[in-house]
C-alpha positions as CSV (number, residue, x, y, z in Angstrom):
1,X,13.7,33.5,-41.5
2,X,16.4,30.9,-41.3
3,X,17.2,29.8,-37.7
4,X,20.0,26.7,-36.6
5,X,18.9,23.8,-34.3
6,X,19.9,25.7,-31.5
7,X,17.8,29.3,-32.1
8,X,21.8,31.1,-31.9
9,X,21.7,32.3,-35.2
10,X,18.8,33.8,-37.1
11,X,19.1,34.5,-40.6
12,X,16.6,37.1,-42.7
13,X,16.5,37.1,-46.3
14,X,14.9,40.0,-47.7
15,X,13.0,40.2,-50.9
16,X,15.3,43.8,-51.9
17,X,18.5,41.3,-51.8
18,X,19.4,42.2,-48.4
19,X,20.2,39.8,-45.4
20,X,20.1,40.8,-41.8
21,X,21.8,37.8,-39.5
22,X,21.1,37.8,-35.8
23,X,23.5,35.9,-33.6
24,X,22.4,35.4,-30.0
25,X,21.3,38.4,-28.1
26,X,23.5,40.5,-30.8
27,X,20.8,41.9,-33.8
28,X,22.1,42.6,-36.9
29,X,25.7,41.1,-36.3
30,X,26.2,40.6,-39.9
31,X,24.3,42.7,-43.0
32,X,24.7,42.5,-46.9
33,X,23.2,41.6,-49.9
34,X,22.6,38.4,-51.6
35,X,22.0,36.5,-54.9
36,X,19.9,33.4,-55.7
37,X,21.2,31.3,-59.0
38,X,18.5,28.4,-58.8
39,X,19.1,26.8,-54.9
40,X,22.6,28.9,-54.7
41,X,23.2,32.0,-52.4
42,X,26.0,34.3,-52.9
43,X,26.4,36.5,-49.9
44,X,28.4,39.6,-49.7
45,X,28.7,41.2,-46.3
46,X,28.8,45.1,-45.9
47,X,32.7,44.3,-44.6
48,X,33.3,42.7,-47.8
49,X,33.4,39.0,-46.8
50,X,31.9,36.5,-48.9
51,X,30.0,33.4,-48.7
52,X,28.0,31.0,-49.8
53,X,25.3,28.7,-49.8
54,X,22.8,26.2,-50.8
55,X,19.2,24.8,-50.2
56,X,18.7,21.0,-50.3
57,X,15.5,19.2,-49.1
58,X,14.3,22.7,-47.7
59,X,17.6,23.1,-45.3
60,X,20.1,25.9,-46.1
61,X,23.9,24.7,-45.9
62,X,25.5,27.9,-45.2
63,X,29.2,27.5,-44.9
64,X,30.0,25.4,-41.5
65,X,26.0,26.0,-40.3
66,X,22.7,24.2,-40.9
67,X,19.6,26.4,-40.9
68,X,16.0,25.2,-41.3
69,X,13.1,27.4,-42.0
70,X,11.1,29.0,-39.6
């Protein structure tokens, strides 16, 4: 589980290559699958919207947020 600073958003990584991101009181607000290329993450929501992001010093950098294991 991948959780920001503040506890808002709550990031699951699943070992089938699924994601399941909480955001506040709302579960599951976003869903997809993912990729790992070495400390890379390729997201692709079930909407279709893609992302990325990267581990560094055992922090993910996703886009605009900064999540630290839990």
């Amino acid at each position: 589980m991948w959780v920001t600073a503040d506890g808002h958003i709550r990031q699951e990584l699943l070992p089938d290559g699924r994601y399941d991101e909480a955001r506040g009181d709302r579960q599951s607000a976003y869903t997809g699958s993912y990729t790992v290329t070495g400390t890379h993450i390729d997201y692709v929501d079930d909407s279709g919207f893609t992302a990325t992001g990267d581990v560094r010093d055992g922090v993910l950098y996703h886009e605009h947020l900064v999540l630290h294991r839990q």
